[in-house]
N, C-alpha and C positions, 0 to 999 in steps of 0.2 A: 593432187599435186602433179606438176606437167614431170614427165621425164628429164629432168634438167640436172648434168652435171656441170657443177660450179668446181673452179682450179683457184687453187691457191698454190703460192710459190713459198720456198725456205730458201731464202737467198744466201746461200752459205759456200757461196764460189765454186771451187772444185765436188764440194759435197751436197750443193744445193738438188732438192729434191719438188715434185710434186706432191699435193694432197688433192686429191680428187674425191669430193663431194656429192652425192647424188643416191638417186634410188634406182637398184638394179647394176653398180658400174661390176661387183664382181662376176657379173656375163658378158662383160666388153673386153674381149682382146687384147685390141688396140691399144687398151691402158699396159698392160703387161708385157707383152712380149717384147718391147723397144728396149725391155730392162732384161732379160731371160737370154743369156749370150750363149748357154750349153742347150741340148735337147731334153731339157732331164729338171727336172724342179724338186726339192723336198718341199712339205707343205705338214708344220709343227703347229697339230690343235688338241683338242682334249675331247674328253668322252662326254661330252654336254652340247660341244659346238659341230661336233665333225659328224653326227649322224643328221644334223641340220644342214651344215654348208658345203661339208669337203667335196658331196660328188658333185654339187655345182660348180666348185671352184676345179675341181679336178678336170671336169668335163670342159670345163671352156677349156682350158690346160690344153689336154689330149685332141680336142676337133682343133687345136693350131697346131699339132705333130709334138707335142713339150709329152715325155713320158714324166710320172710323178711316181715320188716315195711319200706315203701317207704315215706320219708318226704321230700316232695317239697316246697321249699324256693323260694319267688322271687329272679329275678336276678339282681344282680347288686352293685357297694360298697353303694351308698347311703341306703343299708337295712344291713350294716354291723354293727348294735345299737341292744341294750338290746332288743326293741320290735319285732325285730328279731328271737332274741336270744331264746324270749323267748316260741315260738314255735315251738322249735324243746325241750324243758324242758316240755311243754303240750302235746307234742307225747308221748315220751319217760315217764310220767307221768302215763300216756291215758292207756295205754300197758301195763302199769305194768314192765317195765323194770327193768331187776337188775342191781348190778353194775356189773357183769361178761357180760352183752350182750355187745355185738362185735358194734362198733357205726364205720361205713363204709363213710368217706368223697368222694363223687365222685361229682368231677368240678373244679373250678379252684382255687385263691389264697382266696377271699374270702369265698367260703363253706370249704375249706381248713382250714384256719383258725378259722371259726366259729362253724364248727363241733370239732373242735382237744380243743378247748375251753369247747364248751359243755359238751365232755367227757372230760374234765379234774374236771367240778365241781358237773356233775351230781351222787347225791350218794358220794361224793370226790372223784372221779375218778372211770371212766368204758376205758376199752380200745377199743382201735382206731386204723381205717388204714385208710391213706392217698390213696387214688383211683385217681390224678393231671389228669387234661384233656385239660390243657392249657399249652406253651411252657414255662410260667413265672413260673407257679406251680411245672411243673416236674424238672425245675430246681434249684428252690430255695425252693418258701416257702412250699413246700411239704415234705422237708428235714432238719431235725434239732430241731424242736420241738416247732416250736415260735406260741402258738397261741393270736387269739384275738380279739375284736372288737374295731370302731374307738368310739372318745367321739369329740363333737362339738367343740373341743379347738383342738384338735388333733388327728394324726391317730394311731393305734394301744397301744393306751393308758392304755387299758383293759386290763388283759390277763395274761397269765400263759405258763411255760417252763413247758412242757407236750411229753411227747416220743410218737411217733407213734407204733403199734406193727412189722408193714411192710410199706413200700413203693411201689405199680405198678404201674410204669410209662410205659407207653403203647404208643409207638411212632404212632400208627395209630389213635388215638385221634384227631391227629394235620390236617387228613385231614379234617376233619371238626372247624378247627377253622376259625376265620374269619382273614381275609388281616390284620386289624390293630391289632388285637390281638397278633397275629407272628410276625410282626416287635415289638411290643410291651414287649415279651420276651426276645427277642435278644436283650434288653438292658444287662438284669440280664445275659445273658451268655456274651458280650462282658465284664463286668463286672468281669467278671472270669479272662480275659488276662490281667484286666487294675491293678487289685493291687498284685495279684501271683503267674501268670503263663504267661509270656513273650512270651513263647512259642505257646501258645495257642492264643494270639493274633494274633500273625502273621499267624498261620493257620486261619483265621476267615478274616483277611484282604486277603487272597488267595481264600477264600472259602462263603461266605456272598452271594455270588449271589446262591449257592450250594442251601442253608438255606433258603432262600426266594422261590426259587422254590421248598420247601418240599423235594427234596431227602432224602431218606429214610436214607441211608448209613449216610451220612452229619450230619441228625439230629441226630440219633442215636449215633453216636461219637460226637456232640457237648455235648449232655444231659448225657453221660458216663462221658463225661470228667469234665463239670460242677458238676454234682452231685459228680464225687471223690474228688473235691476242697472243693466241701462245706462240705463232710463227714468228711474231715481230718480237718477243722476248726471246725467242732462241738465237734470233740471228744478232741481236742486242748482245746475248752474253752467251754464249753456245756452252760454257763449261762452269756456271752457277758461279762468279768470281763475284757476282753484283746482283741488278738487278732479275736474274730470273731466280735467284733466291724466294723473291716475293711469292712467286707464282706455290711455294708452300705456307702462305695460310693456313693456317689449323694442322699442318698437318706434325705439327713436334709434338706439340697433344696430339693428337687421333696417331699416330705412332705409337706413344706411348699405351696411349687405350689396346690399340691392335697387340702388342706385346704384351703387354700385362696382361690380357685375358687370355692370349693365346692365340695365334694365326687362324681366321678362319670365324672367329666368334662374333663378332662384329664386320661387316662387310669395309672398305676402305672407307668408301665414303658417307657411313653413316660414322664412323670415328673423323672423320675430316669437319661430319655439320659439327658434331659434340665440341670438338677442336679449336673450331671456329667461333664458337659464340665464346669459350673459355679467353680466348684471343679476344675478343671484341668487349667480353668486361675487364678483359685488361687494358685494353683500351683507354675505358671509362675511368679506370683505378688511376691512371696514370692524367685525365683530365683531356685526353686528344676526342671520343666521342663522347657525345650526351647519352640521356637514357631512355632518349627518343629515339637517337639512332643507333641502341642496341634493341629496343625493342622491333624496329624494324626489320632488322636481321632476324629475328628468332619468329617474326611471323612469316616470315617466307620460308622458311626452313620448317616450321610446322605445317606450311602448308605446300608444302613438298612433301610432307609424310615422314619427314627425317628429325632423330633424336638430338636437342637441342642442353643437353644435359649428359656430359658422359660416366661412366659405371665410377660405385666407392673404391677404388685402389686405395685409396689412402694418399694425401697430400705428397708424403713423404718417397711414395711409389711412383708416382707421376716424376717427381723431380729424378730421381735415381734413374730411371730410362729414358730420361729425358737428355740427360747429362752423355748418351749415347749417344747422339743426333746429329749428323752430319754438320751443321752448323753453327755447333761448339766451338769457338777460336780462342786457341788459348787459354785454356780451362772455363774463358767466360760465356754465359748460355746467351746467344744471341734469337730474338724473338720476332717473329712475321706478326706486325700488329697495325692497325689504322688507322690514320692521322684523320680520316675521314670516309665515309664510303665514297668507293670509286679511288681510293690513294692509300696505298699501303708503305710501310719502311720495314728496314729492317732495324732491329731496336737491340741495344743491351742495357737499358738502363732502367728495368723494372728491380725494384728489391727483391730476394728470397719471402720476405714477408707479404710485398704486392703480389707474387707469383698464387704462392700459397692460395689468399686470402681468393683471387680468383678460379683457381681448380676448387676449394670448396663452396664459391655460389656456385658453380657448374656442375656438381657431381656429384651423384645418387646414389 
């Protein structure tokens, strides 16, 4: 792959930011410092990511005169809670931080969002870059503004629409992810072909084994192409009023999964594929897909390596956490479902009984 960073914009006026795409940009400067107004950076990662990246990110930091504070997080979602939270608020405390220091997220969807959180209440807001170092990160939650922590009833319950000031997404990150993490993202980019981009499915049903072996090229055009979907849904509906609702497919199932077994137990986006195909024979239940084009979905999704069946909760379990869900209006459960691949809606008109009858063909 050529050294080639590719820019993408979030046009969101006074808030709009850059995502910069490429292999190697967390050693370019130049991307940073135009954003870094104090001499001084925190940089919030966890004990998985930061013996991998911080002294590179640190160092480019320091050879431009930026002194940093290094706040290391356990890893993992089950530390995605207030007691968390609340020491990376005793660092930045500690420090003496203002509200202008530069609050640096480097790892994945979790420090992602619990850093983009942080600075949104610390001081009422310090600003923030997203640093994604995971395939799920660089392509969703690192884009768009959604921070947050979970609460024992639910997941990303907390939280706050908070802008980033940039995006580096840095595709050489991903050689160091692990096997189930990578299939684990490739939900969230499959994701992309299955409610907006028709087109991009069928490249991804061409290309998935590309993906899995890490080509450079591959990824790097899957995470271009994902991150322009999600940019042009953010700047569509910047605070989830419409359409970037869609952009949770599978995930009121795979929520529920993730809660019901417990944070932690299921990775997000292997509850997001299970989610997904639950969504997609609802779909079929309700007569919008065939059952050709739910089997299509479930062979890219097996051939990603991801569970296409989520755990036995029990029917009754699934709907009770479900009932949780951000986008519940008015007592009634509104559902991310397909009119077709490549076109999703938002739906309330499935029955308790259609609902049902769907979590049990999907779950084991």
């Amino acid at each position: 792959m050529q050294d080639l960073t590719h820019t993408l914009n979030v046009a969101l006026d006074e808030r709009a930011y850059s995502i910069h795409v490429g292999c190697g940009v967390l050693s370019k400067p130049e991307l940073l410092l135009p954003h870094i107004k104090q001499k001084k950076a925190v940089i919030v990662s966890n004990t998985t990511v930061a013996p991998l990246y911080l002294g590179m990110l640190r160092s480019t930091l320091e050879n431009a005169g930026i002194s940093v504070l290094p706040i290391v997080l356990p890893d993992g979602e089950a530390f995605k809670n207030w007691e968390t939270l609340n020491l990376i608020f005793d660092a930045l405390l500690g420090a003496h931080c203002e509200r202008n220091t530069m609050l640096i997220a480097l790892g994945g969807g979790v420090i992602g969002d619990m850093g983009g959180f942080a600075a949104s209440c610390y001081q009422r807001g310090m600003p923030f870059i997203q640093v994604p170092t995971t395939l799920l990160s660089l392509v969703d939650s690192s884009v768009g503004g959604k921070t947050a922590i979970n609460h024992p009833l639910g997941k990303n319950m907390i939280g706050a629409f908070y802008q980033p000031k940039l995006v580096l997404a840095d595709i050489s990150t991903l050689d160091t992810l692990p096997d189930r993490e990578l299939k684990a993202g490739l939900a969230e980019v499959i994701k992309y072909g299955l409610i907006r981009d028709g087109e991009f499915f069928v490249w991804l049903e061409s290309n998935i084994e590309k993906l899995m072996a890490r080509d450079k090229d591959a990824l790097a055009f899957a995470v271009h192409r994902s991150c322009a979907n999600k940019a042009e849904v953010v700047v569509a509906d910047e605070r989830e009023t419409g359409e970037r609702a869609l952009l949770n497919l599978g995930h009121t199932f795979g929520h529920a999964i993730e809660t019901g077994l417990g944070y932690g137990e299921w990775l997000h986006g292997e509850a997001v594929a299970a989610g997904t195909l639950i969504a997609a024979e609802l779909s079929r239940l309700l007569g919008w897909l065939i059952a050709e084009d739910v089997s299509r979905i479930e062979k890219l999704f097996v051939r990603a390596g991801l569970p296409v069946a989520g755990p036995a909760l029990g029917a009754g379990r699934y709907l009770e956490l479900m009932r949780h869900d951000k986008k519940v209006l008015d007592g009634k459960l509104r559902l991310v479902l397909l009119e077709k691949i490549g076109r999703a809606v938002m739906s309330d008109v499935a029955t308790e009984s259609q609902i049902i009858a769907a979590i049990e063909s999907r779950s084991t």
